[in-house]
N, C-alpha and C positions, 0 to 999 in steps of 0.2 A: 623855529617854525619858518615855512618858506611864505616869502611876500613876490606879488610878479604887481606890474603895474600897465595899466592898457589906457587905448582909448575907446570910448563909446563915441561914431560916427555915425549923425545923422540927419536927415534932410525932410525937407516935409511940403506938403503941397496943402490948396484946400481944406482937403478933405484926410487928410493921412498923412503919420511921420513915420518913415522909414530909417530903418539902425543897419549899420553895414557888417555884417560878421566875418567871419575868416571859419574854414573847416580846417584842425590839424591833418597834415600829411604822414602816412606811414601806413603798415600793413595793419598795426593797432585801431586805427579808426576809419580804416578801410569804410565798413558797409554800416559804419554806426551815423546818424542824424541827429535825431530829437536828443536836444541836452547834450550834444557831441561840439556845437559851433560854439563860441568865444569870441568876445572882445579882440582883439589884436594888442598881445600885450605878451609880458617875460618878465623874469624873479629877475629885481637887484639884489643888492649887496646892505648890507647894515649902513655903510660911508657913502653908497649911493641915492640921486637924487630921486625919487620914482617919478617926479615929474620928466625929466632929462632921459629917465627909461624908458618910460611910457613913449617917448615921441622917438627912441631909437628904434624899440619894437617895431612900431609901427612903419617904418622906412623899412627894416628889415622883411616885415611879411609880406611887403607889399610894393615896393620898389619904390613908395611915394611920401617925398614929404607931407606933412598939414603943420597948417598955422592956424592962431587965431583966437577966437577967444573963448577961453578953455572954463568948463564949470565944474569946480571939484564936486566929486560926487562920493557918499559914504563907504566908505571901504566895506567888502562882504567877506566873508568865511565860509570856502570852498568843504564839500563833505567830507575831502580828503585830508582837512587843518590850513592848506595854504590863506593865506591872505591875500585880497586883488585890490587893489587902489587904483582907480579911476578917472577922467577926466572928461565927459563931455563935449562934444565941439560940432556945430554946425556946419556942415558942410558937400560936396560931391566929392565924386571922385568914379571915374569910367572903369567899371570892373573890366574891361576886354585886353589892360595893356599890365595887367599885371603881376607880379614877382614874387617869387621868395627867396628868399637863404635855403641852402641846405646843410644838411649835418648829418653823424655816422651815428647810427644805433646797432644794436647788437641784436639780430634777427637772425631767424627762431631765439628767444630768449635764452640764455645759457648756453649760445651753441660757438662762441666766438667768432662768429662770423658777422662782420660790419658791412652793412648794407648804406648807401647814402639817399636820404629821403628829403622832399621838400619840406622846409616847415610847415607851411598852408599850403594845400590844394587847391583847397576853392575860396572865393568873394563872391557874397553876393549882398545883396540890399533885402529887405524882411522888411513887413509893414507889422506895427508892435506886437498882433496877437502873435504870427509867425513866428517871429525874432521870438516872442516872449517861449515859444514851445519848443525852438531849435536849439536855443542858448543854454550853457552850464548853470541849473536851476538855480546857482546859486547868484548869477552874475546877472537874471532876470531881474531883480532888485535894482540893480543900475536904470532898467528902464523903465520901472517903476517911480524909481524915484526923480528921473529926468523928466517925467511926464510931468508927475508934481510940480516940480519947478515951473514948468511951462503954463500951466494953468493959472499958480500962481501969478505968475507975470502979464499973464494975457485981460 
């Protein structure tokens, strides 16, 4: 079964916590949204760290490191079977100056022809309900459970 491991980033004012998502890149998720955005996050390996992942993804989709102090948060199970491991972290970070990796997919499906696509297209910041509508339903559970937390604590 596949595992990817990401970070959940986010920031909060007053009145609102904002979660930073990422849109995949390709002709795939082109004109798709709601339940389209994610975590910033990628499958390790069985001998991999997913913490160690989690913060490589994230440089990768975005050009930016983060640090700091990270809250593990319950692993979910994607509708597809994947596993997503998670971490938490407070923090900013300026959507305007940012990156991705790219890589070759095979577009139109079956047609061997490798197209090179950005991994994420888009960053943006979401305030919970938002986030909670745009995100991989299943990854919605992260800010579920991070709000918990926080209420918790408060």
């Amino acid at each position: 079964m596949k595992t990817s491991a990401g970070i959940l980033l986010f920031k909060r004012d007053k009145d609102h916590l904002y979660y930073f998502l990422v849109h995949p890149g390709g002709p795939f998720w082109k004109n798709k949204d709601t339940g389209a955005w994610s975590i910033p996050k990628g499958e390790f390996l069985p001998d991999e760290d997913p913490m160690q992942r989690a913060l490589i993804e994230f440089k990768e989709e975005t050009g930016q490191a983060v640090e700091g102090e990270f809250v593990p948060l319950i692993p979910v199970q994607q509708k597809g079977g994947k596993t997503v491991y998670a971490w938490a972290l407070e923090g900013d970070i300026e959507t305007s100056g940012l990156y991705s990796n790219t890589l070759h997919i095979e577009w139109p499906p079956k047609s061997d022809k490798l197209i090179e696509i950005p991994e994420v297209d888009q960053w943006e910041w979401f305030i919970s309900e938002e986030a909670q509508m745009r995100i991989n339903p299943a990854q919605a559970d992260f800010i579920i459970q991070l709000e918990k937390i926080i209420s918790e604590r408060e």
